[in-house]
N, C-alpha and C positions, 0 to 999 in steps of 0.2 A: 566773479569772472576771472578767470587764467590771465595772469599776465600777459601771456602772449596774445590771447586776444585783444587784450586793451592797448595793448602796443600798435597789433594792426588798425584796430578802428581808430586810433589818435591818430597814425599815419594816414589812411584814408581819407579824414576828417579836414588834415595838414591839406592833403593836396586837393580837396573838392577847394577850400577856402580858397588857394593859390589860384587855380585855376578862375573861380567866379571873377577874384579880384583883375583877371587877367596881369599875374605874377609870373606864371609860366605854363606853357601846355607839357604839364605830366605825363599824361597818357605817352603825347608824341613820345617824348624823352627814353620811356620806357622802352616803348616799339623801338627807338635806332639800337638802344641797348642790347633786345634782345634777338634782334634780326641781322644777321652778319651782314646779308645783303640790300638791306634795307635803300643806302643812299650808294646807288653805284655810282662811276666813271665812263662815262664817252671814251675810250679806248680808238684809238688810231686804227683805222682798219687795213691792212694790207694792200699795199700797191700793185696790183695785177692790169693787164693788161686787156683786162672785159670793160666794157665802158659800164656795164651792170652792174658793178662793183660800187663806182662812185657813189656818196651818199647825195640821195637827191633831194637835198636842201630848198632848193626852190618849188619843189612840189606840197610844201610840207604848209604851204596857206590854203592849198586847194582838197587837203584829208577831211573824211567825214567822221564822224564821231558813231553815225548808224550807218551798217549798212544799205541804204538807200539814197536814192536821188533824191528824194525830196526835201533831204533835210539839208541847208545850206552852205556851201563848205567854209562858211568862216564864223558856224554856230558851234560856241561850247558846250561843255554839260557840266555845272560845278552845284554847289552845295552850299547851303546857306543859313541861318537862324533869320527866320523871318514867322512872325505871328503867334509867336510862341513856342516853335518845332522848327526843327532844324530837316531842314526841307531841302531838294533839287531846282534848279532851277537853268533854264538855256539862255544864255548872253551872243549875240550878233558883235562881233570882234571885226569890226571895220579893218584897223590896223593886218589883218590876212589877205585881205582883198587884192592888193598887188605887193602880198611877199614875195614871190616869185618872177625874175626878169627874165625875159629873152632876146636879146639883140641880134638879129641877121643880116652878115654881112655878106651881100652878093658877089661874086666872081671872085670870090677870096685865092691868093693863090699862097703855095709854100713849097718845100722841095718835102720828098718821100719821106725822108727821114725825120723830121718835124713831127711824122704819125708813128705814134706811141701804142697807138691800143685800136682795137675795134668793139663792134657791137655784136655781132652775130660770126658765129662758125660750126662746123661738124663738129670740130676739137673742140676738148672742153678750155676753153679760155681762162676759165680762174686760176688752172695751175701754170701759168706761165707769168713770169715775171718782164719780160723785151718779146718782142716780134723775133728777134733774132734766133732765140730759143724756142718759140714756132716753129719757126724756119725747118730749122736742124733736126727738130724733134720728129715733125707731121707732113714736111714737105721734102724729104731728102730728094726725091724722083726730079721733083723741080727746081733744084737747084745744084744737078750735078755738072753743068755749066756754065763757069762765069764767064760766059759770052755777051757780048751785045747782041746775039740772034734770040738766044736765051733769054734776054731780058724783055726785047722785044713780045715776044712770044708766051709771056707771063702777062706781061702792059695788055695785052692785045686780049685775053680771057673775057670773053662776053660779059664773064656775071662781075667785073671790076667795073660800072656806072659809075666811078669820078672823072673829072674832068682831066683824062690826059689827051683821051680823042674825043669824050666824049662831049657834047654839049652839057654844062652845069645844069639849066634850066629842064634837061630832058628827063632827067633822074631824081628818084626821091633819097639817093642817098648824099650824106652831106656830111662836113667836117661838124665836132663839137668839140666845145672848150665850155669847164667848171672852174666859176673863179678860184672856185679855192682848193681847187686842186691845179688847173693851170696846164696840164699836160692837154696835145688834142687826138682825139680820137676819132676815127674813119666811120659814121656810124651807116654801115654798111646789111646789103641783104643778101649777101651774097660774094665769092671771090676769095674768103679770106686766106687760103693759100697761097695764090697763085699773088696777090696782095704781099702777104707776106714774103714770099720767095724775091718777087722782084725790087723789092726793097732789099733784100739781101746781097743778092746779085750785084745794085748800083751799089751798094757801098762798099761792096769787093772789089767793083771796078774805080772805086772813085767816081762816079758818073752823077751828076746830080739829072736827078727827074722832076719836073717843075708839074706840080698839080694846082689845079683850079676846079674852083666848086662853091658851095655855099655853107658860111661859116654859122652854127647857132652859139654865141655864146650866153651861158647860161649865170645867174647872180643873182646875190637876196636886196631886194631893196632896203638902201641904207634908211631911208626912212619908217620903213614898218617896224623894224628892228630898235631905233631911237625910240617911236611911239607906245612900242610896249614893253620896254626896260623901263620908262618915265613914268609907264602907269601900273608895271607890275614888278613885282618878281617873282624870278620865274629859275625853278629845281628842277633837279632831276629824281624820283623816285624809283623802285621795283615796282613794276606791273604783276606780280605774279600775286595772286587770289589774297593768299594768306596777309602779304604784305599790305595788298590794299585794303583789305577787311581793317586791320591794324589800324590803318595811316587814318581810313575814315572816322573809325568809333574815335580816335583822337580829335580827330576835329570837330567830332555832334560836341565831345567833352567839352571842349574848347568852345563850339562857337564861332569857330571860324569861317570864315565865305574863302573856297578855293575853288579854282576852275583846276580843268585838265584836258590833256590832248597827246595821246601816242606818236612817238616820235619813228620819224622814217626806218625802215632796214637800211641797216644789220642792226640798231635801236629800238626794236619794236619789241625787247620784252623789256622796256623805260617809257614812262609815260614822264610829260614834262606837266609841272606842278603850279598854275598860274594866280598869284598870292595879292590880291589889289591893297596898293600901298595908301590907299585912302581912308583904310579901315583898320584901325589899332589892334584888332585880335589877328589879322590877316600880317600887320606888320611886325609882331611879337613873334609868330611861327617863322617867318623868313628872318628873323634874326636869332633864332634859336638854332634853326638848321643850317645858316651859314657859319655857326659855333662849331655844328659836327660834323664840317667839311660836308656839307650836298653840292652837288654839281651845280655852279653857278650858268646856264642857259643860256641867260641872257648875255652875259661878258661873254660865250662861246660865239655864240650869234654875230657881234662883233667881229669877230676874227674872222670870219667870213667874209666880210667886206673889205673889197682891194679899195685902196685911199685914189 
């Protein structure tokens, strides 16, 4: 036999041994090696002034893994050695159930300028960074007056349904605030011009405009968050085919029991990687990959929560 053969079957031989022993997951190791993208970064997304933009964290307990209603939104789909073969298997993750908070607070009032962003427009919203720059850009007509008739006459736009004449209660559009973004946005169905213009307007005049309306603010429950850092850990992978063909055949290698669940947009081509710290092959992989810097999830997760 050629050297070189015997070299590779010795190496082979090395790492099955490793692996049985649970010494290390090879396979994995290989994969971050040879995959540039293999373990990405949550990257900061752009501050624009679309409420569509924010990532919506709180939604992210009520995602299905199929597309279908019937499968439940806080069942995962992980993988497991169980009976001799390394098998699939679905997990009911209580800890999802109320990741996602909403608190509403009634006749909330603020002044115009407190509103940062909205939800719906003609204009495309993602490429504006302020209202102001709407303004200027999409509403010149409406705002060749800084009058108080002017401003009036902006206020006064039918399709503006917040509370400056209007009854709170009588409209379905309403303020929203993300904790962990924190700015509030007008989520609105209509108006956003004339919205925008008159905002422009009082703050050329100095004029403050007192709105009232109904506030949703939005948050991750600190507790789902504690619960499943304490009983997992939890990565960030590539979603894309190749990658996860990879990340699997490591883990039948291995023996490892992982869960998974794709993470919200602009995140959806990362799926997040859920490692049960109860089980020594599952804890061996989460300490291997926090060696080669993978996105730690869970301590993300955290920062999300205002104290």
């Amino acid at each position: 036999m050629p050297i070189t053969d015997i070299t590779k079957w010795l190496k082979t031989g090395v790492n099955l041994i490793q692996e049985d022993l649970v010494y290390s997951p090879v396979k994995l190791l290989n994969a971050i090696d040879s995959y540039p993208n293999f373990l990405p970064k949550l990257e900061d997304t752009p501050k624009t002034i679309h409420e569509g933009d924010i990532v919506r964290w709180h939604e992210w307990g009520e995602m299905r893994f199929r597309p279908t209603r019937y499968i439940k939104h806080n069942v995962m789909l992980g993988w497991r050695f169980s009976q001799g073969r390394y098998t699939s298997f679905e997990l009911a993750i209580p800890e999802l159930d109320h990741f996602g908070q909403c608190e509403v607070t009634p006749n909330w009032e603020c002044d115009i300028q407190e509103v940062v962003g909205l939800l719906s427009s003609k204009a495309n919203l993602k490429k504006f960074t302020s209202l102001d720059e709407l303004a200027e850009t999409e509403c010149t007509s409406l705002i060749d007056e800084i009058t108080e008739e002017n401003l009036q006459r902006n206020l006064a736009h039918n399709e503006i349904r917040i509370g400056y004449e209007t009854q709170p209660d009588m409209t379905s559009d309403h303020f929203s605030r993300f904790q962990w973004d924190n700015r509030v946005f007008l989520s609105n169905y209509g108006g956003s011009h004339h919205f925008a213009a008159a905002r422009y307007i009082a703050d050329r005049m100095g004029r403050k405009v007192r709105l009232n309306g109904k506030l949703k603010t939005y948050s991750v429950n600190p507790r789902s968050v504690e619960a499943l850092r304490n009983r997992f850990d939890i990565v960030v992978i590539d979603d894309s085919a190749e990658e996860q063909n990879q990340f699997h055949k490591a883990m039948s290698a291995f023996s490892a029991t992982y869960l998974w669940r794709k993470l919200p947009p602009p995140y959806d081509n990362s799926r997040a990687i859920f490692l049960p710290k109860e089980e020594t092959r599952s804890k061996t992989v989460a300490s291997y990959l926090k060696i080669a810097d993978a996105y730690d999830l869970g301590a993300f997760l955290q920062t999300l929560i205002v104290p």
